[in-house]
VEXTIVEX-891429 format. One record per residue (C-alpha): x, y, z. Coordinates in steps of 0.5 Angstrom, whole numbers, m for minus. Example, Ala and Ser with C-alpha at 12.3 -4.5 7.8 and 13.67 -1.06 7.14 Angstrom:
BEGIN
R:25:m9:16 $
R:27:m2:14 $
% end
This chain:
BEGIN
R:0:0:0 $
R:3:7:m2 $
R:5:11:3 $
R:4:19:3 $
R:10:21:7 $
R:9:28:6 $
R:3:29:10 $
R:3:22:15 $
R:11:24:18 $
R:11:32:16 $
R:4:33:17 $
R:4:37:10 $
R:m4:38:8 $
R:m5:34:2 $
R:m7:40:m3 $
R:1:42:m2 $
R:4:38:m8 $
R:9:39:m9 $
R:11:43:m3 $
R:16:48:m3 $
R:23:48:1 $
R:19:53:6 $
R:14:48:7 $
R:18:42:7 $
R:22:44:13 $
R:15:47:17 $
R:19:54:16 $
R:14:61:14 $
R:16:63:8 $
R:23:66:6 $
R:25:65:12 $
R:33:67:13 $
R:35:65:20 $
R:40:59:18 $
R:41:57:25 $
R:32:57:25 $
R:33:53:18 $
R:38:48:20 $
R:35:47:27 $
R:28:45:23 $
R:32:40:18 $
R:35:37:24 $
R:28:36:28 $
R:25:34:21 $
R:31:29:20 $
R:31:26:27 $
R:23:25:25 $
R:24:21:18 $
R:30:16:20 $
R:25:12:24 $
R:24:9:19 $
R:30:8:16 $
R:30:0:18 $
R:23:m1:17 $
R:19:m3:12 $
R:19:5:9 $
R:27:3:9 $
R:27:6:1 $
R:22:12:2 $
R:25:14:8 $
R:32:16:4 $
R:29:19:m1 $
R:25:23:3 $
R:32:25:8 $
R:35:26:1 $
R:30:32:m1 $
R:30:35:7 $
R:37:36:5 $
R:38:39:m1 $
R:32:44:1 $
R:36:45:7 $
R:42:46:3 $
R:38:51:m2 $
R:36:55:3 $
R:42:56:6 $
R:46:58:2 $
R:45:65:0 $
R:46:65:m8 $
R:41:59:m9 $
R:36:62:m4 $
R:35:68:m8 $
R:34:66:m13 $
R:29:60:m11 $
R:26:65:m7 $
R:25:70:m13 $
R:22:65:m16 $
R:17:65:m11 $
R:16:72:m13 $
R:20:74:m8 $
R:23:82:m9 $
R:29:84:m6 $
R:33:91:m5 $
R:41:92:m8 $
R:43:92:m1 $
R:41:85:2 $
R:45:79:0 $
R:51:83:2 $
R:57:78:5 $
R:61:78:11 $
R:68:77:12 $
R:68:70:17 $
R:71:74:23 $
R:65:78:23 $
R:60:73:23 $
R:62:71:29 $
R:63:77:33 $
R:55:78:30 $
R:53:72:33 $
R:57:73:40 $
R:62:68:39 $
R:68:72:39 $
R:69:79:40 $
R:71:86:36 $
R:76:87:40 $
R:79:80:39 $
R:79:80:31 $
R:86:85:30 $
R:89:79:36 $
R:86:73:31 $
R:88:75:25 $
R:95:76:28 $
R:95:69:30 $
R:93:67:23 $
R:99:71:20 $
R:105:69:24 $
R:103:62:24 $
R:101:61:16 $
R:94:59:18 $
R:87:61:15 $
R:82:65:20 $
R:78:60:21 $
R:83:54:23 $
R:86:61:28 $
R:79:61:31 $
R:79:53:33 $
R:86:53:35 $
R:85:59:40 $
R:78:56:43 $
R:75:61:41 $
R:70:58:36 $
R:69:50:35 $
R:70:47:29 $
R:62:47:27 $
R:61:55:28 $
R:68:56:25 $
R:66:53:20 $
R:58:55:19 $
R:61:62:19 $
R:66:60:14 $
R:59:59:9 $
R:57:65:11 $
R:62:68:8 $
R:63:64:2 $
R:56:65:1 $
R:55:57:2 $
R:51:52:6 $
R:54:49:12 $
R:52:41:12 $
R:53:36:18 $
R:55:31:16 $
R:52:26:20 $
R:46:28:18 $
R:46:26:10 $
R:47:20:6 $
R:51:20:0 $
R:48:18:m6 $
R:53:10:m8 $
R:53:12:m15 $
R:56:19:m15 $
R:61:16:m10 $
R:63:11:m15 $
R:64:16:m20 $
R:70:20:m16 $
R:76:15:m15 $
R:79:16:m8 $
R:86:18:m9 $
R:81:25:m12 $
R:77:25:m5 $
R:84:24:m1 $
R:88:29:m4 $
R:83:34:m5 $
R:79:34:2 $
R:72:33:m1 $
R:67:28:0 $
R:61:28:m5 $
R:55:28:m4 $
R:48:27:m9 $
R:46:30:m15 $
R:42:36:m14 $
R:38:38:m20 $
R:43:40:m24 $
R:49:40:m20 $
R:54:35:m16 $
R:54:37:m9 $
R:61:36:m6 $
R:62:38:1 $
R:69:42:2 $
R:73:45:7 $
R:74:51:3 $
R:73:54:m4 $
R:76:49:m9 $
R:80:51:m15 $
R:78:50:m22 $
R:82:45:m23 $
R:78:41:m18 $
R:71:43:m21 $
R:74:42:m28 $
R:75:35:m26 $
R:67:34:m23 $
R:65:37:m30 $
R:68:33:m34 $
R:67:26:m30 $
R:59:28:m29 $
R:58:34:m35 $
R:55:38:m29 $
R:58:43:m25 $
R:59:41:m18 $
R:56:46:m13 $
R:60:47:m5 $
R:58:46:1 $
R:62:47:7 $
R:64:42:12 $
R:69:41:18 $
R:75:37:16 $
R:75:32:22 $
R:67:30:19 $
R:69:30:11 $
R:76:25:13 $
R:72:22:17 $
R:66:21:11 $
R:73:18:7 $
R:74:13:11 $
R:68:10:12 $
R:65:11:5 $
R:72:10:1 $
R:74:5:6 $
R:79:m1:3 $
R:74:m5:m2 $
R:68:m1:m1 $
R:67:2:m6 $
R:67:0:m14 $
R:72:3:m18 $
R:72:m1:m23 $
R:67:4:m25 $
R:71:10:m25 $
R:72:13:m32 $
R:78:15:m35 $
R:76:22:m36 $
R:83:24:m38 $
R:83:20:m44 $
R:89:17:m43 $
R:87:10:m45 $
R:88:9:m53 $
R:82:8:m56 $
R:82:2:m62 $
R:83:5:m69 $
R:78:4:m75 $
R:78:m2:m78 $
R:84:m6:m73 $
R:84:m13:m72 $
R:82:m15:m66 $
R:84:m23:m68 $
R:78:m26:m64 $
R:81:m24:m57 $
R:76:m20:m53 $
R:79:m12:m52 $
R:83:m13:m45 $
R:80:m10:m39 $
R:84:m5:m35 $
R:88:m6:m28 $
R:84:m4:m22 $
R:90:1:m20 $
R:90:m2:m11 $
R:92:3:m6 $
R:98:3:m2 $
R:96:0:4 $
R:94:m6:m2 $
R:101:m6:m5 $
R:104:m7:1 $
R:99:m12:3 $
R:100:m16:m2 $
R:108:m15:m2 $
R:108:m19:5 $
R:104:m25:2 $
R:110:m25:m4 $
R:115:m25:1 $
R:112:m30:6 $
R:110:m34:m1 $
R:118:m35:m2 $
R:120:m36:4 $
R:116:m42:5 $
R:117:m45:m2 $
R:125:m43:0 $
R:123:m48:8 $
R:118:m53:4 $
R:123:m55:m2 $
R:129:m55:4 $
R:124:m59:9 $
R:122:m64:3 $
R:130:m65:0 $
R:133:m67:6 $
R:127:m72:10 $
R:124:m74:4 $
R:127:m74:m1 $
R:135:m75:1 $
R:132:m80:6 $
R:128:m84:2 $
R:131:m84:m4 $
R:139:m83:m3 $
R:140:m85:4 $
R:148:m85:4 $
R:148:m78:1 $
R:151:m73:6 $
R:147:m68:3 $
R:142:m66:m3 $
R:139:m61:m7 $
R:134:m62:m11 $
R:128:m58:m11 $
R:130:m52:m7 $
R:133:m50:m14 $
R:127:m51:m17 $
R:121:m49:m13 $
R:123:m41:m10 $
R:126:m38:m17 $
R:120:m41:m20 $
R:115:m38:m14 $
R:118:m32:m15 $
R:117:m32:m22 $
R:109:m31:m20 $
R:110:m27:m15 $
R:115:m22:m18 $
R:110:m17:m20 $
R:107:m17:m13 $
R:115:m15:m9 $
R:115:m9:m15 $
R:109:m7:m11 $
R:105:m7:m18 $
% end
């Protein structure tokens, strides 16, 4: 039996389909408090993952998901007017204008103005943005330092903890990309990729979600402890396919018109391992030769020897066979390929 999620978990009336953002998270419209947005978001969240587990397992994280892209829209300030101007809302020249990250925190009360002066020094002598100076001098957390970084970026800060990434966006970004970049990948919103960062990217970055996904990647600000630990548990060693990551660099060479292919089925590419399975399977070649070394020494003199050439002070036999040819097969393995 189909289940209307919209009125029997939110309690949204059945004549506000689809509903907006605002209505979807309860909110009055053109609501502009992110903390009142968020809060919402969070109680909404809570609501909607007791199903996770039940028999609306599969409508429950499609409904988590759109709490959260509304959530995401409506808090970061670029995508919100133009979501709201689409509603009809009207705005002045002065509105939308953005503060720098030391201000919104002096607004919110969390550092004072006679503070920014001593944080910016702190940041400079020691080479550190203003967000991280504020975290290491205990005058912001990293959830507020970071909440603060979005509002100067224009961007919408994102818990982590509270969304699920999309499996088939992340097995579309390998995990050398995430690892070297600090991002996360989240879901397709529309017509963009939404990527949690800890800061702006560069284009290079964005280059490279264009070309993987032919959509741009839009930011969402996170913490870096949330995002590193995102990576861990997402791209943790043999979780995700990456058999399915294209090479969108275009460095596999495509077969010429008319070539022969002599009746062999094209080879597929090697999975590029990482290094912890590298060295991984580096111990199991050592160990490999080690015991056909012990094994063919072990056979040659209480076997063979014994059985076979008993007056023999000694006998060499398989132990010249048995490791060169076992470290034959394993030679790729000690190269670390």
């Amino acid at each position: 039996m189909a289940i209307d999620v919209y009125k029997q978990w939110l309690g949204i009336p059945e004549e506000l389909r689809p509903p907006t953002h605002y209505q979807l998270l309860r909110l009055v419209d053109f609501e502009d408090d992110p903390e009142k947005i968020r809060g919402h978001y969070k109680k909404l969240n809570s609501v909607v993952r007791k199903y996770a587990t039940g028999d609306y397992m599969l409508e429950s994280q499609d409904l988590l998901n759109e709490l959260a892209k509304a959530m995401l829209c409506l808090t970061d300030s670029e995508r919100k007017r133009d979501y709201d101007e689409s509603l009809g809302r009207e705005f002045t020249e002065e509105e939308g204008v953005r503060k720098p990250l030391l201000r919104v925190l002096a607004d919110w009360g969390d550092i004072q103005k006679s503070q920014i002066r001593e944080i910016e020094e702190f940041a400079d002598k020691r080479g550190l943005t203003t967000r991280d100076a504020c975290v290491q001098m205990k005058l912001a957390s990293p959830d507020k330092a970071a909440m603060a970084l979005a509002e100067e970026l224009g961007r919408s800060y994102v818990d982590l903890e509270t969304v699920f990434p999309d499996d088939s966006v992340l097995d579309l970004v390998p995990r050398k990309l995430v690892k070297r970049n600090g991002i996360l990948p989240l879901f397709i919103d529309e017509d963009v990729v939404l990527v949690a960062c800890t800061d702006e990217p560069d284009h290079e970055l964005e280059d490279e979600f264009r070309l993987r996904f032919n959509k741009p990647m839009r930011v969402v600000i996170a913490t870096p402890l949330q995002i590193n630990q995102g990576i861990a548990k997402y791209y943790a060693s043999g979780e995700r396919d990456e058999a399915l990551v294209q090479d969108i660099a275009g460095k596999r060479k495509k077969p010429k018109a008319g070539s022969k292919t002599k009746g062999k089925a094209a080879a597929k590419p090697k999975q590029e391992l990482s290094g912890d399975e590298k060295q991984s399977q580096k111990m199991i070649a050592i160990l490999i030769l080690c015991w056909a070394t012990i094994g063919s020494a072990v056979i040659d003199q209480f076997v063979i020897k014994a059985f076979l050439f008993p007056r023999w002070g000694f006998f060499v036999g398989l132990v010249l066979i048995v490791p060169p040819i076992a470290f034959f097969m394993v030679r790729d393995q000690l190269k670390g390929k």
